[in-house]
VOMI-212811 format. One record per residue (C-alpha): residue number from 1; x, y, z. Coordinates in steps of 0.02 Angstrom, whole numbers, plus 50000, padded with zeros to 5 digits. Example, Ala and Ser with C-alpha at 12.3 -4.5 7.8 and 13.67 -1.06 7.14 Angstrom:
BEGIN
ATOM   num       x       y       z
ATOM     1   50615   49775   50390
ATOM     2   50684   49947   50357
This chain:
BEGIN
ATOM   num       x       y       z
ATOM     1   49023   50354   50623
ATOM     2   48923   50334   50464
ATOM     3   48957   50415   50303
ATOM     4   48797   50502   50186
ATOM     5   48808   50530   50019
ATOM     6   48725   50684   49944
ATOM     7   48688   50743   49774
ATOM     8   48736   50904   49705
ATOM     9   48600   50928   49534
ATOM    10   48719   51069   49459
ATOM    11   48895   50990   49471
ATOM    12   48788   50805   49411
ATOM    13   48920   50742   49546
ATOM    14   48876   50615   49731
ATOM    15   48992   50694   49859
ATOM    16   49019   50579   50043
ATOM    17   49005   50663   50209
ATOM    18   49067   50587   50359
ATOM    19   48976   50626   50527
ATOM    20   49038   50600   50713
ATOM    21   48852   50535   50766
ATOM    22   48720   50493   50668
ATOM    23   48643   50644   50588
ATOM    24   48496   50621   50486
ATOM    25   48452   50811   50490
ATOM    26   48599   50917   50440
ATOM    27   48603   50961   50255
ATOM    28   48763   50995   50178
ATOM    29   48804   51134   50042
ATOM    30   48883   51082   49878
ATOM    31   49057   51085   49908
ATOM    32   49099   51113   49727
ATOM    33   48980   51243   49688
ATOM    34   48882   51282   49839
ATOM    35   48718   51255   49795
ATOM    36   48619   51264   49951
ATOM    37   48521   51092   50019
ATOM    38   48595   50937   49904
ATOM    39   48484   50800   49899
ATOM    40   48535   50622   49999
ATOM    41   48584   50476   49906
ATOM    42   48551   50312   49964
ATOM    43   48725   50220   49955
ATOM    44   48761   50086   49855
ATOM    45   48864   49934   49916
ATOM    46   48928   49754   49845
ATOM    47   48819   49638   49828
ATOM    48   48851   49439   49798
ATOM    49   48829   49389   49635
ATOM    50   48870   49226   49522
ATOM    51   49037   49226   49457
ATOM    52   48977   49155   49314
ATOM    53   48868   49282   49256
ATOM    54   48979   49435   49282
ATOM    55   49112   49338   49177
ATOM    56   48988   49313   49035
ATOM    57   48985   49491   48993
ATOM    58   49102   49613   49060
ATOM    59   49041   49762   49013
ATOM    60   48827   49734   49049
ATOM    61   48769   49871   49178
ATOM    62   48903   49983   49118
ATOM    63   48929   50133   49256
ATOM    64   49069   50270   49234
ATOM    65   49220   50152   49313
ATOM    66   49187   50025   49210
ATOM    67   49212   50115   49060
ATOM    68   49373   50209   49138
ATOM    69   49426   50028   49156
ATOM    70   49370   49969   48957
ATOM    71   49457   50153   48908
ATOM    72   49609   50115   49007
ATOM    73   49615   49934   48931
ATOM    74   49582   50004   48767
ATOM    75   49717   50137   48787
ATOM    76   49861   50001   48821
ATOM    77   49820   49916   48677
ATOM    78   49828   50057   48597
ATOM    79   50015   50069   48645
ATOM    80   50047   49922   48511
ATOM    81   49963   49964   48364
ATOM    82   50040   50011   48198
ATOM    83   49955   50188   48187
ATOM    84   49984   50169   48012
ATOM    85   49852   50014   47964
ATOM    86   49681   50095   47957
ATOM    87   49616   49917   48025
ATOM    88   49708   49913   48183
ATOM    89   49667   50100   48218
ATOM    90   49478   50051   48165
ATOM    91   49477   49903   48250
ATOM    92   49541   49999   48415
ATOM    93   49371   50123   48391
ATOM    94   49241   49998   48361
ATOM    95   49293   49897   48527
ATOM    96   49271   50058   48630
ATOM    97   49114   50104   48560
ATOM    98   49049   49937   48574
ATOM    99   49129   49909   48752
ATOM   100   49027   50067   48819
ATOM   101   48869   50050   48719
ATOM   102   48917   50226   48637
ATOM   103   48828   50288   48481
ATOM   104   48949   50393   48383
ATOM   105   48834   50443   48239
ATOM   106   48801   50380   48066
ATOM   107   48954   50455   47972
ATOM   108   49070   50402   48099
ATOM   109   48999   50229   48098
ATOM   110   49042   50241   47899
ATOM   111   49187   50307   47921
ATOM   112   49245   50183   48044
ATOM   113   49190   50032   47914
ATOM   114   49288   50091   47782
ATOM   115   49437   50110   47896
ATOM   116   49402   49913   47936
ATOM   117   49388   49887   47746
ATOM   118   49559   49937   47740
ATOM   119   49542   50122   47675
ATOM   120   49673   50256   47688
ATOM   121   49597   50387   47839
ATOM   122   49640   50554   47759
ATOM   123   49524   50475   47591
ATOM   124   49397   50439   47708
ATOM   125   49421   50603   47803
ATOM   126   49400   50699   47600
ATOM   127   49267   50613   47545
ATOM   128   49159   50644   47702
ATOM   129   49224   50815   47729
ATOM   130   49085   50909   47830
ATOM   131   48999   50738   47886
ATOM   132   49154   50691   48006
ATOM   133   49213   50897   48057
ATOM   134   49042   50870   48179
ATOM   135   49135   50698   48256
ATOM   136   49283   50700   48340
ATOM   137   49388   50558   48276
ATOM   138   49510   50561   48427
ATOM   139   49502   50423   48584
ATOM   140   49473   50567   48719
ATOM   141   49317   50636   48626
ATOM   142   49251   50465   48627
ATOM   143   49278   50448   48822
ATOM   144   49183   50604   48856
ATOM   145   49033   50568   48735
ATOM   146   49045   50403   48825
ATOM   147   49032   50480   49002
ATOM   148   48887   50596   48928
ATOM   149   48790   50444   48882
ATOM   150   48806   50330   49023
ATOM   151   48715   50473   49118
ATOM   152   48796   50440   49288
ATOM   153   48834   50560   49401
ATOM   154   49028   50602   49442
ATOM   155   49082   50525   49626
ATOM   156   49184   50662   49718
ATOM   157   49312   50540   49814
ATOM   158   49354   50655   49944
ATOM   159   49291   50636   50101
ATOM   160   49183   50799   50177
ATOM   161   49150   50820   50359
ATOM   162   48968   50847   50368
């Protein structure tokens, strides 16, 4: 009773299809969108690795759950800083960015280092003006440039009977 994963090009998402028998000629439909004749996917499984590599850095081969998992972390820290001290709030944005390899742009890297030098973020936010209206300075608009970047295609979790 094997189960094929097939990718849907418009929806940038990997859907699974379970099959009775073996079936290596049906085609599904996009069940999201219905584009006609999605593409297989060859699944990807666990493979053994060396503990002590993985452990050395976390976050290399970054893939969409991994970052869920850095933004989740990231968000319970969150939870205990004083919202208040530019450096903690700073701090909080350059571990994110760095965590998930995303680029967030010249100004906001500026901006970002003067909030780690201590700066008051509404100064910050006047003197750049313009420069940071085009960023987002919120955790959520990080996450989705974050999910743009890493490229991945979306995995549909439910289960489709093919």
């Amino acid at each position: 009773m094997p189960i094929y994963e097939y990718y849907c090009d418009a929806c940038h998402v990997v859907f699974n299809f379970y099959s009775a028998r073996v079936n290596t000629t049906k085609i599904p439909d996009c069940p999201q969108c219905g584009k006609k004749h999605l593409s297989r996917q060859i699944s990807t499984f666990a493979t053994i690795t060396r503990g002590k590599e993985e452990s050395d850095d976390p976050f290399s081969g970054l893939d969409e759950s991994k970052m869920e998992h850095a933004f989740e972390s990231l968000m319970r820290e969150a939870e205990h800083i004083n919202e208040d001290d530019p450096r903690q709030m700073a701090s909080l944005m350059r571990k994110f960015t760095e965590s998930t390899g995303v680029h967030l742009g010249d100004s906001m890297e500026e901006a970002i280092s003067r909030m780690e030098a201590g700066e008051d973020p509404e100064q910050v936010e006047k003197d750049m003006g313009d420069l940071l209206n085009e960023d987002d300075f919120s955790l959520d608009s990080l996450k989705k440039k974050a999910l743009r970047q890493s490229n991945q295609p979306a995995h549909d979790a439910k289960l489709y009977e093919l």
